[in-house]
PyMOL CGO cylinders between C-alpha atoms (Angstrom):
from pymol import cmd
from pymol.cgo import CYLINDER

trace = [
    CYLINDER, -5.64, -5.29, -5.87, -4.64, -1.85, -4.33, 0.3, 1, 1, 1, 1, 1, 1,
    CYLINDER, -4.64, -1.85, -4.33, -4.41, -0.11, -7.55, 0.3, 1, 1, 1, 1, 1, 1,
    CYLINDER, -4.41, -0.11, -7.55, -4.36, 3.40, -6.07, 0.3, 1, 1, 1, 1, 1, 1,
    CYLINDER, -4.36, 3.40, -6.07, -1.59, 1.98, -3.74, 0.3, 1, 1, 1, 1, 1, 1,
    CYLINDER, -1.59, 1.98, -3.74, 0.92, 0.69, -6.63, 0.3, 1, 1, 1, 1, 1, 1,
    CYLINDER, 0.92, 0.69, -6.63, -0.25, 3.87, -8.93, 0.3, 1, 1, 1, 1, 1, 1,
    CYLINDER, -0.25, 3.87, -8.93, 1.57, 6.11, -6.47, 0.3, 1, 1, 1, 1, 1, 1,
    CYLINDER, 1.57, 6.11, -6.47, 4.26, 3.80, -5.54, 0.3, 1, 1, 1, 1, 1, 1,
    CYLINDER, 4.26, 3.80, -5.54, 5.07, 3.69, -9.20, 0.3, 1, 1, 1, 1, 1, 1,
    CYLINDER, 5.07, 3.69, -9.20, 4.75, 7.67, -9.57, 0.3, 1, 1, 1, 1, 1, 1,
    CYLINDER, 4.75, 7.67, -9.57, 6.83, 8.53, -6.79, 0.3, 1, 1, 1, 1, 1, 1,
    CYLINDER, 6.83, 8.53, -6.79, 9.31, 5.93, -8.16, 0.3, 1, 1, 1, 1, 1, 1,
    CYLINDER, 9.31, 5.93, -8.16, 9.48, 3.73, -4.59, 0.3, 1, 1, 1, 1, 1, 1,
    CYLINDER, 9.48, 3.73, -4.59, 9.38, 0.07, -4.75, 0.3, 1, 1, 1, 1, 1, 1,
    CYLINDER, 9.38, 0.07, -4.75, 7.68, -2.35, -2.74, 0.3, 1, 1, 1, 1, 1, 1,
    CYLINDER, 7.68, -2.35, -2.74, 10.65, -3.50, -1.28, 0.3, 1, 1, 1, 1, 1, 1,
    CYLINDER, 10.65, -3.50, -1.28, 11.54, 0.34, 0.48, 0.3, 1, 1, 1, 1, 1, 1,
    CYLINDER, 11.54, 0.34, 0.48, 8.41, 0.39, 1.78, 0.3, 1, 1, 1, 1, 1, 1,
    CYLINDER, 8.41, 0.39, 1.78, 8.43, -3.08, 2.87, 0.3, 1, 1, 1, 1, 1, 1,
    CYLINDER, 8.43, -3.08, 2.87, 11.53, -2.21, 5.21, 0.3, 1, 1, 1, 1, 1, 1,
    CYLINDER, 11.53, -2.21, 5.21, 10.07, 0.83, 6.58, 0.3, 1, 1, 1, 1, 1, 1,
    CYLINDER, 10.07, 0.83, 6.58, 7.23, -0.83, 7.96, 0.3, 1, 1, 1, 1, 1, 1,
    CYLINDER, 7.23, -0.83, 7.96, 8.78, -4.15, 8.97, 0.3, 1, 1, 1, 1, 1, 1,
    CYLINDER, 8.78, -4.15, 8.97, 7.66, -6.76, 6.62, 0.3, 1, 1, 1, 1, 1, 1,
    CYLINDER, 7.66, -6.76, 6.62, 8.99, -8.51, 3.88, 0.3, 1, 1, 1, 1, 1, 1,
    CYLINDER, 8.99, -8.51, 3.88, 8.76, -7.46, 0.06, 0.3, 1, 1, 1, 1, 1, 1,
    CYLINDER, 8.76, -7.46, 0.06, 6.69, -11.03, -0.28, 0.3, 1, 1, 1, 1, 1, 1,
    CYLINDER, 6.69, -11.03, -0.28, 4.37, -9.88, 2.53, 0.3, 1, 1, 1, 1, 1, 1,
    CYLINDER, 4.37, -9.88, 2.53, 3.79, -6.41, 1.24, 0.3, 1, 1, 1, 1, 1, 1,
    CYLINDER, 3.79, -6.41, 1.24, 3.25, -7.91, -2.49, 0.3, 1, 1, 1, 1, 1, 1,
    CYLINDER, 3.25, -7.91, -2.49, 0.31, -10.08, -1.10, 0.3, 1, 1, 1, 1, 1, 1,
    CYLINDER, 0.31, -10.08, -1.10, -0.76, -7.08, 0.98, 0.3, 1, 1, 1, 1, 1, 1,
    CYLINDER, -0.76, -7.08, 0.98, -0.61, -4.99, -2.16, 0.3, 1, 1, 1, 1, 1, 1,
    CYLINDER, -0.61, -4.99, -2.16, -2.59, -7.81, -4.48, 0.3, 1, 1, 1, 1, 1, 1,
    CYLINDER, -2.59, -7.81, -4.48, -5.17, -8.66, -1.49, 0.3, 1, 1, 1, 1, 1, 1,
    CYLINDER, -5.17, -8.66, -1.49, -4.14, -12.13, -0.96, 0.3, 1, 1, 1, 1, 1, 1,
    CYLINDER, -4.14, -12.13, -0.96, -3.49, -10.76, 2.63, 0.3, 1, 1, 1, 1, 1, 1,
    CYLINDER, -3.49, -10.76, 2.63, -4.22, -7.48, 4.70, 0.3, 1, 1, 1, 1, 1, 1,
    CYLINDER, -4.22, -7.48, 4.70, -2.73, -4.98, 5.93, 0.3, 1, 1, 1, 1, 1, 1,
    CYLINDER, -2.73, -4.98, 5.93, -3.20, -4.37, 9.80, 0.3, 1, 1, 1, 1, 1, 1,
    CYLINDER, -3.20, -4.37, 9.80, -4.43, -0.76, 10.11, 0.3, 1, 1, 1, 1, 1, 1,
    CYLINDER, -4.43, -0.76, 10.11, -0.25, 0.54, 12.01, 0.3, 1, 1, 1, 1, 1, 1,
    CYLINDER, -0.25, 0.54, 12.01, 0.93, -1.01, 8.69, 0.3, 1, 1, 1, 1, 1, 1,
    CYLINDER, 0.93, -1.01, 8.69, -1.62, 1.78, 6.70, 0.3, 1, 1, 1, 1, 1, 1,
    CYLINDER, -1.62, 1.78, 6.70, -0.97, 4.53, 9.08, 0.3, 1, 1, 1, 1, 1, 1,
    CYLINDER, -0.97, 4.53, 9.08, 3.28, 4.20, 8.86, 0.3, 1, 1, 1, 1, 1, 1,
    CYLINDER, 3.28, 4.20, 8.86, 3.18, 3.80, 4.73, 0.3, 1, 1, 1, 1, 1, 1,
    CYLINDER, 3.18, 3.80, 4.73, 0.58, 7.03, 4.51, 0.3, 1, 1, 1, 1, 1, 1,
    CYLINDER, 0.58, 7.03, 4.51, 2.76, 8.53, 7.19, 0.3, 1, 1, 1, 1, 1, 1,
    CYLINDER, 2.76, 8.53, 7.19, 6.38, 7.97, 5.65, 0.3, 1, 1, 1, 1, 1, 1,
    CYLINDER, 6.38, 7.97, 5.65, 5.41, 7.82, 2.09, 0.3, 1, 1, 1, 1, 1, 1,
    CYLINDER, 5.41, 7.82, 2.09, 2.19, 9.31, 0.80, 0.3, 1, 1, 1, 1, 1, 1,
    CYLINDER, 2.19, 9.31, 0.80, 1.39, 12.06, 3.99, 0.3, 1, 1, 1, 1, 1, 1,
    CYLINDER, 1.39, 12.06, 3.99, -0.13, 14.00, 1.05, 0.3, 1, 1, 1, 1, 1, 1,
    CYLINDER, -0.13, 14.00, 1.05, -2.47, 11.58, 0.15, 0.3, 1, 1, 1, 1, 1, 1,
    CYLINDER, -2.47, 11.58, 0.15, -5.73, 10.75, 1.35, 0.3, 1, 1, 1, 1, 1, 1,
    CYLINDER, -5.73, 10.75, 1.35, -5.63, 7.63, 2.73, 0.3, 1, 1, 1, 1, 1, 1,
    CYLINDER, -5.63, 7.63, 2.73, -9.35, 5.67, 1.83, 0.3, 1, 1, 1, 1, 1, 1,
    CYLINDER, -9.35, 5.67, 1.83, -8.12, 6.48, -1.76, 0.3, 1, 1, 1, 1, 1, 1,
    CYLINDER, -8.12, 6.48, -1.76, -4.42, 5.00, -1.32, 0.3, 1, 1, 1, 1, 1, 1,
    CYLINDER, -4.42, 5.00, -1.32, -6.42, 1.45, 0.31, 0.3, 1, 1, 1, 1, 1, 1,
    CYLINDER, -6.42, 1.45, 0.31, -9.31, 1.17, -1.93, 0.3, 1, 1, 1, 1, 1, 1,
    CYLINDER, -9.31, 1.17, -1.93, -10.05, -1.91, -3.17, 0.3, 1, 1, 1, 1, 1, 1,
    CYLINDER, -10.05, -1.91, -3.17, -10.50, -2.58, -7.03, 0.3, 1, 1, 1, 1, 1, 1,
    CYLINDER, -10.50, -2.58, -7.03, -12.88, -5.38, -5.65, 0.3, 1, 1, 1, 1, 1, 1,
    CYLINDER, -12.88, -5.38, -5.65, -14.93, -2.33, -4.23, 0.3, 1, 1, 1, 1, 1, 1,
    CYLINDER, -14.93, -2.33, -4.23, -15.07, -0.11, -7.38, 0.3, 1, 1, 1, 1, 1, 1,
    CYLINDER, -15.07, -0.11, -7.38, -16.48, -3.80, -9.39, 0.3, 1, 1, 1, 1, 1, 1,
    CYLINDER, -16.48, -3.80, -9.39, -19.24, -4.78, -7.01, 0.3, 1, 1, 1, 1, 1, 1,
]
cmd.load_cgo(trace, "trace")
């Protein structure tokens, strides 16, 4: 899961769903994007860092929990 991801969606009070329609995929895509059952392509990382979190680095908004447990 993208913890970092849905940490700062849930700060900045945004849903899933916003972000969904400002990159052009569906709130079920961006929920499997978001729990790693799919991935994102790398326009889909630049537009949501670019629109949403341009303060925020982005290898800490993608990093994988799987990452911090191996």
């Amino acid at each position: 899961m993208l913890l970092n991801l849905k940490t700062e969606i849930a700060r900045r009070k945004l849903s899933c769903r916003k972000i969904a329609r400002g990159v052009g995929i569906s709130k079920e895509a961006m929920s499997h994007k978001v729990t790693e059952k799919s991935q994102f392509t790398r326009s889909e990382m630049y537009a949501i860092h670019d629109m949403f979190f341009p303060d925020t680095d982005m290898k800490y908004l993608f990093a994988s929990d799987k990452e911090a447990r191996e």
